[in-house]
N, C-alpha and C positions, 0 to 999 in steps of 0.2 A: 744482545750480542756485544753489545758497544760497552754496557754496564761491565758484562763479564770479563771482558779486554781490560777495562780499566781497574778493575778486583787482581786480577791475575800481575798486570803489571805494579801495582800500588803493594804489593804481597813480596814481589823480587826486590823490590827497590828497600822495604822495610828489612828486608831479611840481610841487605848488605850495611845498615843503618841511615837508610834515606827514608824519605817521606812525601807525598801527594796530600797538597795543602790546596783549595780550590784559591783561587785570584781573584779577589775583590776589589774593579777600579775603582779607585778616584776621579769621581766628576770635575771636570774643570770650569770654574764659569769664567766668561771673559765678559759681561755682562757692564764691566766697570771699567772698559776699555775707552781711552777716548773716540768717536763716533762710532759708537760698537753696532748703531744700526747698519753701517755701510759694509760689515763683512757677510759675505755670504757664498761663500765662508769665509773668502779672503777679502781684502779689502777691494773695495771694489765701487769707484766713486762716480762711476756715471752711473749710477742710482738716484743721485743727486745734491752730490758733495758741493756746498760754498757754492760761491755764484752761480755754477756752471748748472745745478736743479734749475734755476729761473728760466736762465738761457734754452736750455733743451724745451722747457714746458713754452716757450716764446715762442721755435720753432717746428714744433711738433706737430701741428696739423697741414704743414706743406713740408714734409720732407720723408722716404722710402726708409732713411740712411737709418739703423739703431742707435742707441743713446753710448754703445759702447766703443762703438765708430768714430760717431759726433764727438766724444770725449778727447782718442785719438788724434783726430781735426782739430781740434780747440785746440790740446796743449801744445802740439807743432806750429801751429797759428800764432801764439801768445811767443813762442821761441823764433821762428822766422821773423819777429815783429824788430830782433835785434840785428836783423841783416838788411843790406839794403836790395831793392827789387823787390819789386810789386807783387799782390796777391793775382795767382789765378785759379780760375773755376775753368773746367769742359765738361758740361753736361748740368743744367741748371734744376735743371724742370721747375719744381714749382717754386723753388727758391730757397728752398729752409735751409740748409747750406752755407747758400750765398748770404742769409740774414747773420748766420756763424761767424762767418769771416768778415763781417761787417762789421759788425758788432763787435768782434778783435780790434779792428784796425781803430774804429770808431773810441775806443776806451783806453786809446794812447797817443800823445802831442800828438805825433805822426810826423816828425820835424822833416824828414825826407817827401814828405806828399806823396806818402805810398797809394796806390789806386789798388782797387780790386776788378779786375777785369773776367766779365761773364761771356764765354761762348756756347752758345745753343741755336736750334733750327726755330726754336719756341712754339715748333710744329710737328714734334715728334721723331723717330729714328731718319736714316736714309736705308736706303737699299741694303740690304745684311746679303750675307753670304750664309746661303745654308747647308754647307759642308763645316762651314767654322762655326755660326750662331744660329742659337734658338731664338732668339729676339728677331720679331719681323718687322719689317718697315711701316713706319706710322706707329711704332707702340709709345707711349708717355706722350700722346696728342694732344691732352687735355690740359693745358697752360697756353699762357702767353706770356711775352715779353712785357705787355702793359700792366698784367697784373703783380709780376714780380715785380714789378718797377713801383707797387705802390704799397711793394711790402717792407721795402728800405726804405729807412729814415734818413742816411748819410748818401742823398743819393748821389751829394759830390765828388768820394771816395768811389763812385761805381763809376766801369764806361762797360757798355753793352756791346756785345761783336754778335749781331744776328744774321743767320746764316749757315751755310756748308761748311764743316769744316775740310780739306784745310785752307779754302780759299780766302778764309775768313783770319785767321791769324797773319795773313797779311795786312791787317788793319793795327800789328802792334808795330811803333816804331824800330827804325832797325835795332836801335842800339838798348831798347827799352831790357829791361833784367828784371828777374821772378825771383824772389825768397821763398814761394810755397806754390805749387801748381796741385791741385786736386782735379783728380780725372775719373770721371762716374761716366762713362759712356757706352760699356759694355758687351762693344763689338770689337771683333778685331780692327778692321782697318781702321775706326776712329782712337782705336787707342794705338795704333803704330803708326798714325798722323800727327796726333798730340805728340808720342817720344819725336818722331822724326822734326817736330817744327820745334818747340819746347826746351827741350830737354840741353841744349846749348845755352841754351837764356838762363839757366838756375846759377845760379852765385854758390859759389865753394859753401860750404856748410847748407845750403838751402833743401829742400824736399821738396820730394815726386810723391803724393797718394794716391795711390790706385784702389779705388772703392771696390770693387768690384773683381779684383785679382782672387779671389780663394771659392767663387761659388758658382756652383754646378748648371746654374743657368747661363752662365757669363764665360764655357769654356776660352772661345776667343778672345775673351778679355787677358786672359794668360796666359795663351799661346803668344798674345805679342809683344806682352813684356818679356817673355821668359826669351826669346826672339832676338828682340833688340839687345839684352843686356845682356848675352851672352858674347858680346862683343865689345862692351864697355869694361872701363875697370870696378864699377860696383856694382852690389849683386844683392836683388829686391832682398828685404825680409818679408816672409808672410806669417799673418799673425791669426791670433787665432778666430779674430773679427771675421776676417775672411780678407781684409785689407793685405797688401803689402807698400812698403814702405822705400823708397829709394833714397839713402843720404849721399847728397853729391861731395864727390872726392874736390 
């Protein structure tokens, strides 16, 4: 049928003086592209572009997060590195992460004596809410504080806050300020603790990470950004990591 549709039509079109010529692409190869292995199909460098391959395979057997996340993390890391205010982490578990953002700070003078400051229970969730989270209490139990502690090497750049949060970020000085706060914690109330205690301490140009804003396990994790910053003047990105991003005005 489909033959004779195209007989019939290729027949009108001759008889007006046109023609049905079939199309023969042209293959493209990009083969000769500089790092042509990294597209796929686009570029696409937390596969393991430049130092940042080393890095990821360094922290890759303690860490949940994807390499495209981590990627994410790193280059805001490397960009916060030129503001002043301290690196923080909420939600460490095993540390891979925290080695991330170490590893940043660690690979520059650091003339201001930027720290990286870790808040976790290093004993698992607290009490979730099970209208807002799936996540139950006691889930990611399996860390400690002393073994993340023996997975940094700069453990001068670290101070440890173990504990509840938010009783626990009263351990940063009053007047202490944040270039990069990354927040992996998944529950509602621990992520509208962090904006609530945090999110004042970021410096102009500084970022909010929210690991866990785009994924279906973690609805509460977006119900309390989407929450709080409807009443801020900036307004999360979400990407397609699942991350969303908050640049402070």
């Amino acid at each position: 049928m489909q033959h004779l549709m195209m007989k019939m039509i290729r027949g009108a079109l001759q008889w007006i003086g046109y023609d049905l010529i079939p199309y023969k692409s042209k293959k493209v190869s990009y083969e000769n592209i500089p790092d042509y292995k990294f597209y796929a199909p686009i570029f696409s460098p937390w596969l393991g572009y430049g130092e940042f391959g080393a890095l990821y395979e360094y922290i890759l057997n303690y860490t949940l997060v994807s390499s495209d996340r981590c990627w994410v993390l790193y280059l805001l890391a490397k960009q916060a590195n030129n503001l002043n205010g301290d690196f923080c982490e909420c939600g460490v578990y095993r540390g891979g992460t925290a080695m991330l953002l170490e590893r940043v700070l660690a690979g520059i003078s650091n003339r201001n004596g930027k720290k990286l400051h870790l808040f976790d229970t290093f004993e698992g969730m607290p009490a979730t809410d099970p209208a807002l989270d799936l996540h139950k209490k006691g889930d990611f139990h399996d860390t400690s504080m002393e073994a993340v502690r023996e997975r940094l090497k700069s453990v001068d750049l670290v101070e440890f806050h173990k504990g509840w949060t938010p009783d626990t970020f009263l351990d940063l000085r009053q007047d202490a300020k944040l270039s990069l706060v990354h927040i992996d914690v998944d529950i509602y109330r621990s992520v509208m603790d962090c904006c609530n205690h945090l999110y004042e301490r970021v410096v102009k140009g500084g970022f909010m990470i929210f690991d866990d804003y785009g994924f279906p396990s973690c609805p509460g994790a977006r119900k309390a950004v989407d929450e709080y910053f409807a009443l801020k003047p900036e307004v999360p990105l979400s990407l397609p990591t699942g991350q969303a991003i908050v640049f402070k005005n």
